[in-house]
NUMI-522891 format. One record per residue (C-alpha): x, y, z. Coordinates in steps of 0.05 Angstrom, whole numbers, padded with zeros to 5 digits, always signed. Layout:
N
XYZ
...
***
This chain:
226
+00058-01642-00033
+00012-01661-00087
-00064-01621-00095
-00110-01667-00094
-00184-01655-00130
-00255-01686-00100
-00311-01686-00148
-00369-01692-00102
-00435-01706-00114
-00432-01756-00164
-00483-01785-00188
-00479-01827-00252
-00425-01875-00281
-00423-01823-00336
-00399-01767-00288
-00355-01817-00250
-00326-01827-00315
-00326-01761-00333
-00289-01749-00267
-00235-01796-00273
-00216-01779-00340
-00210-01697-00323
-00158-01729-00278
-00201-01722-00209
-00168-01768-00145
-00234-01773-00113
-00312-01789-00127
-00355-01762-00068
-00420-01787-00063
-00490-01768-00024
-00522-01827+00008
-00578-01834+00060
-00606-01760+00054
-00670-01747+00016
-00664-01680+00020
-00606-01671-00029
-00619-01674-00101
-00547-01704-00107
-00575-01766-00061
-00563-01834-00092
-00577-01910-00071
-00531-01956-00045
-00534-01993-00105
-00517-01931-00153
-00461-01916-00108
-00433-01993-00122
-00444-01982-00189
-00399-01921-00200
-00351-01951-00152
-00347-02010-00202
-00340-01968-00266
-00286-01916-00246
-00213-01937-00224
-00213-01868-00173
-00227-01884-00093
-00289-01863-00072
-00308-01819-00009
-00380-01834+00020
-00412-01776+00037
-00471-01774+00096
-00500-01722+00138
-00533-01738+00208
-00532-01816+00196
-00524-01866+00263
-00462-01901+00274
-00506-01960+00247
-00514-01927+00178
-00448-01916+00176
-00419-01980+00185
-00463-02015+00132
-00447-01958+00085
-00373-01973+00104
-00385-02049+00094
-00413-02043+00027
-00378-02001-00008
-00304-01994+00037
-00294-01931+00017
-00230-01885+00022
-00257-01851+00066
-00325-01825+00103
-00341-01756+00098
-00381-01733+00159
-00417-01666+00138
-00467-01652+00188
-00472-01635+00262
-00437-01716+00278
-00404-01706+00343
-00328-01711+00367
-00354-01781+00398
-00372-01815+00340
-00317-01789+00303
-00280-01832+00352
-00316-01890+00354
-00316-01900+00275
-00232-01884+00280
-00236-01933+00328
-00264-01988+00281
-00214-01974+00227
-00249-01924+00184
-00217-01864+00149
-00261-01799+00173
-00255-01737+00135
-00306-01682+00175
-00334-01625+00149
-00335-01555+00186
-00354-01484+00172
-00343-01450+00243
-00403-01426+00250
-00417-01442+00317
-00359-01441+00343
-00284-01409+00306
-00259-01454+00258
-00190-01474+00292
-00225-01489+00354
-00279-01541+00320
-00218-01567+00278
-00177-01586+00339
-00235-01617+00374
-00249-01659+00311
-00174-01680+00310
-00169-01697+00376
-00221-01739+00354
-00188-01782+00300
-00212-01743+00235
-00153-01750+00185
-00183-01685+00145
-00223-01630+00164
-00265-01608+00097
-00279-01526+00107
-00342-01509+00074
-00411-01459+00080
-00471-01473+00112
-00535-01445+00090
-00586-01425+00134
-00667-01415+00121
-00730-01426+00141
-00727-01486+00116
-00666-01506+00154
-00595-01523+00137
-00569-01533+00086
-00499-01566+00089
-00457-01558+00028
-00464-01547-00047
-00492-01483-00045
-00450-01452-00087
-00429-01405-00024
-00354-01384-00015
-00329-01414+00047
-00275-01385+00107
-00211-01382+00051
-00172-01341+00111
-00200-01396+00166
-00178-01448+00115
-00119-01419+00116
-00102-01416+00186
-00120-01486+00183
-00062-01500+00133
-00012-01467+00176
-00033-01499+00242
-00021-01569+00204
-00075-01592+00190
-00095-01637+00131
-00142-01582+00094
-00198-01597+00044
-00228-01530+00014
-00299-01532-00012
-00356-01485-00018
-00378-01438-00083
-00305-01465-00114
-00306-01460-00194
-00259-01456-00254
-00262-01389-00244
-00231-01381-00181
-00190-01441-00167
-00126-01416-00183
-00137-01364-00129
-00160-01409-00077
-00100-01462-00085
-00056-01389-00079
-00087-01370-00018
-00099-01424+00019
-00051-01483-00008
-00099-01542+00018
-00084-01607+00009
-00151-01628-00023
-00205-01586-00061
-00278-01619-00063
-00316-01585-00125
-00394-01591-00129
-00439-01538-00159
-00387-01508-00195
-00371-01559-00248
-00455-01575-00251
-00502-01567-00307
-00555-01576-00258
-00555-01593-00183
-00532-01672-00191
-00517-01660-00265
-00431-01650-00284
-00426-01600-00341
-00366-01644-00371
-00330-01567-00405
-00335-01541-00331
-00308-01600-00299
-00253-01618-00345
-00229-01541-00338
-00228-01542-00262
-00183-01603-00262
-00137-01578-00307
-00135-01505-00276
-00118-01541-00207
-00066-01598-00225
-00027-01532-00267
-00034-01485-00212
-00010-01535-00163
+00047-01556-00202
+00072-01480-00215
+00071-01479-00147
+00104-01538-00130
+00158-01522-00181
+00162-01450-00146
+00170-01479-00079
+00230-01529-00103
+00261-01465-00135
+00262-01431-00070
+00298-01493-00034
***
């Protein structure tokens, strides 16, 4: 099965192009929360949709099912990437209407397997594993730059499910993490960044490159074996 790479948090037609070129499958981008220096209008959001040829994955945290479904309606995304505390229900009810739904977890609250099946049960065709930060100033989910649950991840894999590996992922230990874990997806923020929003186009085109090769070794490997 193919790897597949997400470069999320895009937020310029030059890094979407940037993206697509590297050979990314996926743009991810913020919309709807402030707080994220990766956020981006509606409008910016068409615009890179309308200048790369890669789908893109709209990425929200917390929003309404109302939110949602004009987000959905204006841009038709591939999918919608659900990576805050959005319940099992809603989950549902956008499944329901049609949508694509990949959710993000990090088993913090409760063990990883056991949020994953909930959120399959609900619809979700992807459960993203990433890290959570945690402050004083609240949480912060995703693009830290913090290594996620690689052995949850994994135990993910093996139970079936359709795996998307973020968190603190770089061109420096890609190779590793496609070893270990063998998702089907890896979504790539702060480590292919200048700058929080910024894509450092060296860092970028590396990751890609590291990740289609490692993928297809392993591929190749696999085949061998049969």
């Amino acid at each position: 099965m193919p790897l597949h790479v997400k470069i999320c948090g895009t937020t310029s037609i030059l890094d979407a192009r940037l993206a697509q070129e590297a050979g990314a499958d996926f743009l991810g981008v913020m919309l709807n929360h402030p707080a994220s220096p990766r956020n981006i209008s509606l409008v910016t959001a068409l615009e890179i949709q309308e200048s790369a040829a890669i789908p893109l994955v709209a990425l929200s945290v917390n929003q309404d099912l109302e939110t949602l479904l004009q987000v959905a309606a204006e841009l038709s995304p591939r999918a919608l990437q659900l990576h805050g505390d959005e319940s099992p229900a809603l989950v549902s009810e956008l499944v329901a209407r049609g949508f694509e739904v990949w959710k993000a977890i990090s088993g913090q609250e409760i063990p990883l397997l056991q949020e994953a099946e909930i959120f399959r049960e609900a619809g979700a065709r992807a459960i993203l594993v990433d890290a959570r930060e945690v402050s004083s100033g609240g949480v912060v989910y995703g693009g830290t730059g913090q290594i996620s649950d690689w052995n949850g991840a994994r135990e993910l894999v093996e139970a079936g499910f359709r795996v998307i590996l973020a968190g603190g992922l770089s061109p420096g230990n890609v190779a590793r993490a496609i070893t270990f874990v063998q998702p089907w997806a890896l979504d790539v923020v702060s480590g292919v960044e200048t700058r929080k929003g910024v894509k450092d186009a060296q860092k970028l085109r590396q990751f890609v490159s590291l990740a289609k090769t490692k993928a297809l070794g392993q591929n190749d490997s696999n085949q061998n074996l049969v």
